[in-house]
N, C-alpha and C positions, 0 to 999 in steps of 0.2 A: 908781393904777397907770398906768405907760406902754405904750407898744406894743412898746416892750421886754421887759418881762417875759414876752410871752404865748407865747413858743417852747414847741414839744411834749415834756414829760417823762414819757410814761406808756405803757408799754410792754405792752405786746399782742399777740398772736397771730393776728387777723384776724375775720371778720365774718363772720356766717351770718342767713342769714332765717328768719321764725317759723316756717315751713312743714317746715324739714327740710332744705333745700336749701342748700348752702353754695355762694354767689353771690361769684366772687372775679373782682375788676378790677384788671389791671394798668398797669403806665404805659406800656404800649399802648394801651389800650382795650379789649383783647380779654377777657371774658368765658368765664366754663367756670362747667360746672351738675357738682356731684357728688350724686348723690339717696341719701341711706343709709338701704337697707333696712331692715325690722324682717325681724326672725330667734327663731324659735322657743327662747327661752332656757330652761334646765331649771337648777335646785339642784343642786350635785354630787353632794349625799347623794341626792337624788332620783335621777338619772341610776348613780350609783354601783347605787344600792337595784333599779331597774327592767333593770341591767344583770345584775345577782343573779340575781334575781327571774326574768327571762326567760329566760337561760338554765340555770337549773334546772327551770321549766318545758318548756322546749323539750331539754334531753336525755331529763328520766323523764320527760316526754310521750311521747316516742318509744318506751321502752322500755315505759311502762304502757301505750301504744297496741298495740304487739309483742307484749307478755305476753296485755292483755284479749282481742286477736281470736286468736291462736296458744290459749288456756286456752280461749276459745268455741269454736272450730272442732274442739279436741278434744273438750271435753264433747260437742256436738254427735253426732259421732262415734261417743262412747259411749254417746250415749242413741239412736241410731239402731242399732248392734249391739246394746245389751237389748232395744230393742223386736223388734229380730231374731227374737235370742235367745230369749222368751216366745213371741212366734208359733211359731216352730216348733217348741217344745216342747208345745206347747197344741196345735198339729197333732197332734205325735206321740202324744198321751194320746189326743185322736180317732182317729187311725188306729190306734190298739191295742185298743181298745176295737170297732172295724167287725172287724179279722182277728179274734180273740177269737169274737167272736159267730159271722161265718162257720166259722170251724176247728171249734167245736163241732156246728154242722147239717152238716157236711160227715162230720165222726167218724162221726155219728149215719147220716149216707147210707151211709158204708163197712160200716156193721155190718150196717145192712139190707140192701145187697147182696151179703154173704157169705151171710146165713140165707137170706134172699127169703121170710123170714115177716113177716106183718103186724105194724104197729105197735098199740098200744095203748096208754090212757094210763097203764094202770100201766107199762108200760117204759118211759114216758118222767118216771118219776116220782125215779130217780136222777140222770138229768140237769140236773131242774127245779133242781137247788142252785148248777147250774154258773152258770145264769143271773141276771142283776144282779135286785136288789130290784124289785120291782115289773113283772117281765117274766114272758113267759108264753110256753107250745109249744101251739098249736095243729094238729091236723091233721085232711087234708081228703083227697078222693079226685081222682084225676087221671089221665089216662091215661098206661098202662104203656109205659114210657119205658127203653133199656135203656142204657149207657154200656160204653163199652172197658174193660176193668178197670185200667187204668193211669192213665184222667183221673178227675179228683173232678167228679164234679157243680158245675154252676156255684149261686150264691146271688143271688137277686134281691132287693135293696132296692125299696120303695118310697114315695111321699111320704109326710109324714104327714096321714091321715086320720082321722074322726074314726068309733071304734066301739063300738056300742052293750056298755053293760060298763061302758066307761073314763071318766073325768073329764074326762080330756085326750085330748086329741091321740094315736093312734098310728101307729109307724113300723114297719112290719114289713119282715122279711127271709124269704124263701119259698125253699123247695128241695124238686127232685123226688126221692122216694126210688128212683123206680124200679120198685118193686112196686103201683104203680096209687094210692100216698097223697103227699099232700104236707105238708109239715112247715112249720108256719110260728113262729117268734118274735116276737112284740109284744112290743113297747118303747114306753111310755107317756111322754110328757113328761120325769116326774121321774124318770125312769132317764138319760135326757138332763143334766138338772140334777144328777145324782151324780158322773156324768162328765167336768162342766164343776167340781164341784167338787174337784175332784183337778189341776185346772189352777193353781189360785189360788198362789200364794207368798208370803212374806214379809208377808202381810198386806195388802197394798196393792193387787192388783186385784181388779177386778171382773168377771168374764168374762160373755160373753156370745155367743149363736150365733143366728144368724138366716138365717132362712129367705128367701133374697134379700137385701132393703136396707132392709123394710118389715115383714114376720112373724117373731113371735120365737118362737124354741123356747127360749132359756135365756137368762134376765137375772139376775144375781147381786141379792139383795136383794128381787125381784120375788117375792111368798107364791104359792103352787100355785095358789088359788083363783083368781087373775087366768089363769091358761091353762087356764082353762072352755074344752073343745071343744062345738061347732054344726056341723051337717051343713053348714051354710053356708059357716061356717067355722073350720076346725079349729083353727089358732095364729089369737093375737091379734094386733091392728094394735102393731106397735111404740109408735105417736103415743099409744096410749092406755093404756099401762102409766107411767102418771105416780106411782107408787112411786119408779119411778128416773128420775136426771137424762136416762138415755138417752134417753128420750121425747123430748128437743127436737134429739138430734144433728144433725137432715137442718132443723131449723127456720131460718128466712129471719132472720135476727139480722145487725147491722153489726160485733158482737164477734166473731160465727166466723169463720173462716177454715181452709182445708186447711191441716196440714204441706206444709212441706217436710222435705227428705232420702231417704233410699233405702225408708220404711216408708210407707204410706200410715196416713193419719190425721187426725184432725179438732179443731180447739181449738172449744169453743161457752161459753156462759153458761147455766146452770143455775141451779135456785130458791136455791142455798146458793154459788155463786162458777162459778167455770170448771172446766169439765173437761176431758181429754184422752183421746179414745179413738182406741186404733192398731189396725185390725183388718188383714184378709188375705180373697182368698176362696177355698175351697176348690175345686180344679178337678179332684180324682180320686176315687177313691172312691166309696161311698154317700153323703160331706156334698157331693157335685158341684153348687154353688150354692149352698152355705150362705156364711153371712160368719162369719168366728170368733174374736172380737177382744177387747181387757180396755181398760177402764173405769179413770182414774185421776184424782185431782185433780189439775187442773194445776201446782199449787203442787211436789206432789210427784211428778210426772214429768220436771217441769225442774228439782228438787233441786239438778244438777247445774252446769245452768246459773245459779241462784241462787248456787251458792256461789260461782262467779266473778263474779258482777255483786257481790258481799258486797266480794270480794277487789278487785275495781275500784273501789267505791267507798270502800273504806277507803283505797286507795292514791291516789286520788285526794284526800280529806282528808290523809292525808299530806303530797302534794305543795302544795292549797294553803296548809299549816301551813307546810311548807317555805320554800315563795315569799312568806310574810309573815314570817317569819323573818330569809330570806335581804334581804328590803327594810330591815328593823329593821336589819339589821348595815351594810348599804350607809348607810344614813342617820347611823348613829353613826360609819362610817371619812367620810363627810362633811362632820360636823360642823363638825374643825376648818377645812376648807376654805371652810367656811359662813363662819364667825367670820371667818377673813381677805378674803371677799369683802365682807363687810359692812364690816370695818374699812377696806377699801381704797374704799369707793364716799363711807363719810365723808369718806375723805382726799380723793377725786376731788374732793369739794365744799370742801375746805379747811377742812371743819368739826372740828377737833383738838380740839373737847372730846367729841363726841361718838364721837372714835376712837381706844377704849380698846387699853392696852396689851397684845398676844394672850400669852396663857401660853406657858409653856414646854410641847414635845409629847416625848413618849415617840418618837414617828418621826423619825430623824435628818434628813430633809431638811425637815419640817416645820416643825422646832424652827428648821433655819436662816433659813429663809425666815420664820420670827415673830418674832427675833431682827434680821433686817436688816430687816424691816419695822416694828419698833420706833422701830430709831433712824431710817428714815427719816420718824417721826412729828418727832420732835424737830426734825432739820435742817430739815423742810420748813416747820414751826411759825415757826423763827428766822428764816426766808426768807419767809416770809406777813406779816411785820411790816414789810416794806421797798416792798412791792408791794401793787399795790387789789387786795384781795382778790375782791373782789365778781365784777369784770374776769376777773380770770385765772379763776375757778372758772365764769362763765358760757362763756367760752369755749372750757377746756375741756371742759365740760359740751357743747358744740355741735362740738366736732370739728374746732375752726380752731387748727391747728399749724404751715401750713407759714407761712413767709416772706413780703413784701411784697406783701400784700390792703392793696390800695389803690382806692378808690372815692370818688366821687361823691355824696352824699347830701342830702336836707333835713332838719335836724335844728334842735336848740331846746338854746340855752347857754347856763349859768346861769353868774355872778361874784356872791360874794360879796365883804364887807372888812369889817373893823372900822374904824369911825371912831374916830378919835381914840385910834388905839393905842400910838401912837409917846410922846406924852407921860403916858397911862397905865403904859405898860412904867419909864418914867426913873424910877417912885417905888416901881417891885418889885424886889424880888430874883431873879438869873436863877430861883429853882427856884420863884418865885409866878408869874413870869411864864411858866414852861414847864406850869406848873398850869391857869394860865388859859384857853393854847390851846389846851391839851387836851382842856378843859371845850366851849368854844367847839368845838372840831372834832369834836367827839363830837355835840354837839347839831345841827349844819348835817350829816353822816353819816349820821346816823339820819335825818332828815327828807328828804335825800334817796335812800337805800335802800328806805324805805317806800314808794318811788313807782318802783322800779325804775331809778331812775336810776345814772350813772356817776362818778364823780369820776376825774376825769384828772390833776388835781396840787393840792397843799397851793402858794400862793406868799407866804410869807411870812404874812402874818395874814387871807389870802383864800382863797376855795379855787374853781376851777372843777372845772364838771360838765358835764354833757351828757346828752340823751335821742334815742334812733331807733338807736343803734348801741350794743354790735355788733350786738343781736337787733334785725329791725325790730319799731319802736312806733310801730305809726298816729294816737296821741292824743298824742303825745310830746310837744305844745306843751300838753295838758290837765296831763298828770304833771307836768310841768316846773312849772305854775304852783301845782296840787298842792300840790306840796313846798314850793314858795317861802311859804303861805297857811301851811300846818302851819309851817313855822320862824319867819315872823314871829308866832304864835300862842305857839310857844313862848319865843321871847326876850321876848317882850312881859309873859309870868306869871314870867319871873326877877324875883328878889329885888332882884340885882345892880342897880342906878340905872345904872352906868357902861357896861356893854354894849350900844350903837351897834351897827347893823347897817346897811350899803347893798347894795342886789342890783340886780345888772340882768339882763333877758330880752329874748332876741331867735332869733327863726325864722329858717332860712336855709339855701342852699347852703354847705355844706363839703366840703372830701376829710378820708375820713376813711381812716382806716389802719393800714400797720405803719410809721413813718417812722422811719429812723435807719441803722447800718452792719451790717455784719455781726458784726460787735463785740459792740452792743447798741443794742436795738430798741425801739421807744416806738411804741403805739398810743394816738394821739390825733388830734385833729382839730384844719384848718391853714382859715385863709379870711377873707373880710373879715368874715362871721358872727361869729367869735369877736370881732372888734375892735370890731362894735358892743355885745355885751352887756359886755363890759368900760367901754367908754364912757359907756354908760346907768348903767353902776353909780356913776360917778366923779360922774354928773352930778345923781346923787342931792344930792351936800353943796350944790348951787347951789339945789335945790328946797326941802328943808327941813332945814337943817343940823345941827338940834337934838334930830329925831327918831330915836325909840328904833329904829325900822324904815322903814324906806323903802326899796319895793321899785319900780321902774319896768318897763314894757313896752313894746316897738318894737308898731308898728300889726300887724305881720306875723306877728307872735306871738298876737295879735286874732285877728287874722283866723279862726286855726286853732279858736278857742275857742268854746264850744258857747254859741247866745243866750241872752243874758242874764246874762252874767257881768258880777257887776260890777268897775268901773274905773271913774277919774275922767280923763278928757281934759287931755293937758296942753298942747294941740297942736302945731304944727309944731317944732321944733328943732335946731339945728346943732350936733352933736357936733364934739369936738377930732377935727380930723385929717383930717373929711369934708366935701366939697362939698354935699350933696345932703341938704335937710332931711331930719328922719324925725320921723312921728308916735310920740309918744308918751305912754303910759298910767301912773296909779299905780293899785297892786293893794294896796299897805300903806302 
């Protein structure tokens, strides 16, 4: 080869460093840094699917967020008017049951102060039926007392005590007759518990009345024999009627807590789950200090509110049935956009076998864009076969598009040649001899591809390369010798006797770049670098002119190469064309 052949025909798009940064030099010198981001990339079915997906959850979030507190704040509502509603019907049974009782000792006073004859217990022995189960008329003597005949004698309640007689507890009601006796009614416990039993509804509470916040006069479930009265004391401690859950209401627990809303009430933990009891206290009448309230499982006093937490959480599985639904349909209208991202990143890399033909799509704009992305498999295919593949897909791949990136660099060139090709070829046929090179430039290709290297041009029955650009390679004189090692390895186990190889390497400054017109452009590298490993290769037939491989190296190419490599010293030498000896090595 001469110094004529080595003009630059390899066309390129410009230079980038390993780092990300595309480092571009012009024929100023001036220098510019472009850093390209990474960016959070999503799959379009993915993005399609998650755009589904969210705003299906984000509208019936809203409307199930609307409906859940709008259906709680009614239930709410409703269960704070029943429990109204119960108290003061449970009132009203006590307060009919207190006028009841007075209207008949008052009857009873009217009749006596029309006669102004004494009482006896046979006259009061028609009355006795008027009075609830288990009550009684008492009378006693008192002084004569006379009233206007137009007011009713008043009735005096009093606590309950305990007397001698009774079981339990009693609560008497006293009135003056007038005529020097006084009339009294006992009411035992379980005349109380009769009365509380006419409160109950539906099955479901439990009523109860208590004397303050501590003594019970009536617990639903609680058997008579637990309201044994004691001079001591007449009603029992609530804390110790443990028949019923009520016994822990007022207990120190992290599970109780008061209601809220317009009823007073108390959630706790009982031996059997939670309860709920809403009471009231009485503040007129004879129960003046009672509390009078009903007993419920909590389960079933928030019924109500259960059945909207049912209804929220069914609509909540709804929606997330929904939102994986809505992801599955997003991912299938993706799909095919999948398929042509995939197809297109093959293409990016100019890999055409691996970038299958996309179907035809049911979506009209789809189908066209799979259609022209079809054929632009082909043309680009017929066009990959003219240009270094390798080349244009790494720099596409790196982002170097624009125009004259031109630089400075140290890089490592390799020449190859077939010896003895010219009289080889005069005894083939053109299409053994287009056979041969092809064999031949397949096997030097391959040996240099596997090392990352470049090929800049086929010339003739030679081919140069290059290592450090476009990407930087900091070992680039190691690669370089690399490949050279594995190709004479390989020619070396051909069959073939007549395939001669010479190579030369040499380290160095070059510019390397886009050089050419606007026309058309050629990335390759220009410099005295290139003219010595071409030299070194030529200078091979003067070292051993008969061998199958002979590979030589400039010292500078040494230099870069990690100790202990071997090479045989060939020392000093004057290539064609240079002044200035150069060391050099054989590696084959």
């Amino acid at each position: 080869m001469s110094e004529e052949t080595l003009p630059p025909e390899k066309a390129g798009p410009g230079h980038t460093t390993g780092s990300g940064a595309i480092d571009r030099q012009g024929p100023s010198g001036h220098v510019s840094s472009r850093t390209a981001g990474k960016r959070l990339r999503l799959p379009v079915g993915v993005a399609l699917g998650l755009v589904f997906s969210l705003l299906l959850v984000l509208i019936c979030g809203i409307i199930i967020t609307y409906m859940a507190t709008s259906d709680r704040s009614i239930a709410g509502r409703l269960l704070d008017e029943q429990g109204v509603a119960v108290l003061k019907s449970n009132e009203a049974v006590l307060d009919k049951f207190f006028q009841q009782q007075q209207l008949l000792l008052q009857t009873l006073a009217v009749d006596v102060g029309r006669s102004g004859a004494q009482l006896t217990e046979a006259d009061l022995a028609p009355y006795q039926a008027l009075l609830p189960e288990g009550a009684a008329f008492e009378l006693a003597r008192a002084v004569l007392t006379e009233y206007p005949p137009d007011d009713l004698p008043e009735v005096a309640w009093s606590d309950f005590e305990y007397r001698p007689g009774f079981s339990t507890a009693v609560k008497s009601a006293e009135i003056d007759l007038g005529n020097g006796q006084i009339l009294r009614g006992l009411y035992p416990q379980p005349v109380f518990a009769e009365v509380a039993s006419e409160m109950a509804w539906e099955g479901r509470q439990q009523v109860f009345l208590l004397s303050g916040r501590d003594r019970a006069i009536v617990v639903a479930g609680v058997p008579e024999s637990d309201f044994g009265a004691t001079p001591e004391q007449p009603l029992p401690a609530l804390a110790g009627l443990e028949a019923s859950p009520l016994h822990l209401i007022w207990a120190d627990n992290a599970n109780a807590h008061t209601m809220g809303g317009s009823i007073e009430g108390r959630v706790f933990p009982g031996d059997q789950g939670m309860f709920t009891a809403i009471f009231t206290d009485v503040t007129a009448g004879p129960g003046t200090g009672w509390t009078l309230g009903t007993l419920y499982r909590a389960e079933e006093f928030g019924a109500a509110l259960d059945q909207t937490r049912i209804v929220l959480y069914a609509a909540l599985v709804a929606l997330v049935v929904g939102a994986f639904l809505s992801f599955v349909v997003g991912r299938l209208l993706g799909r095919p956009l999948n398929r042509l991202a995939h197809a297109a990143a093959s293409l990016r890399q100019l890999d055409f076998a691996a970038s299958e033909r996309l179907p035809r799509s049911r979506l009209a704009e789809l189908d066209d864009v799979n259609q022209a992305f079809n054929g632009s498999i082909g043309a680009l295919n017929a066009f990959a076969k003219y240009v270094p593949r390798q080349l244009v897909s790494r720099l596409i791949e790196e982002g170097m598009t624009s125009a004259r990136n031109i630089e400075i660099k140290e890089m490592t060139i390799v020449f190859t040649d077939l010896a003895g090709f010219t009289d080889l070829a005069s005894h083939m046929s053109a299409e053994e001899t287009a056979a041969y090179l092809n064999g031949y430039f397949e096997t030097v290709s391959d040996a240099i591809a596997e090392q990352d290297g470049t090929i800049d041009k086929f010339l003739g029955d030679g081919v140069m390369a290059f290592w450090g650009a476009p990407s930087d390679q900091p070992e680039h004189a190691a690669q370089a010798i690399r490949a050279v090692q594995n190709l004479a390895d390989r020619i070396a186990r051909m069959p073939d006797g007549h395939m001669r190889v010479r190579i030369g390497v040499h380290t160095g400054k070059v510019v390397v770049g886009d050089i050419g017109s606007a026309a058309r452009m050629n990335y390759t590298v220009i410099g005295d670098a290139v003219n010595v490993a071409a030299r070194l290769q030529e200078h091979g037939k003067s070292v051993d002119p008969d061998a199958k491989v002979i590979a030589l190296v400039s010292g500078e190419t040494m230099a870069h190469l990690p100790e202990g490599t071997s090479a045989t010293s060939l020392g000093t030498v004057h290539l064609r064309g240079r002044t200035e000896p150069l060391s050099v090595f054989r590696i084959a």
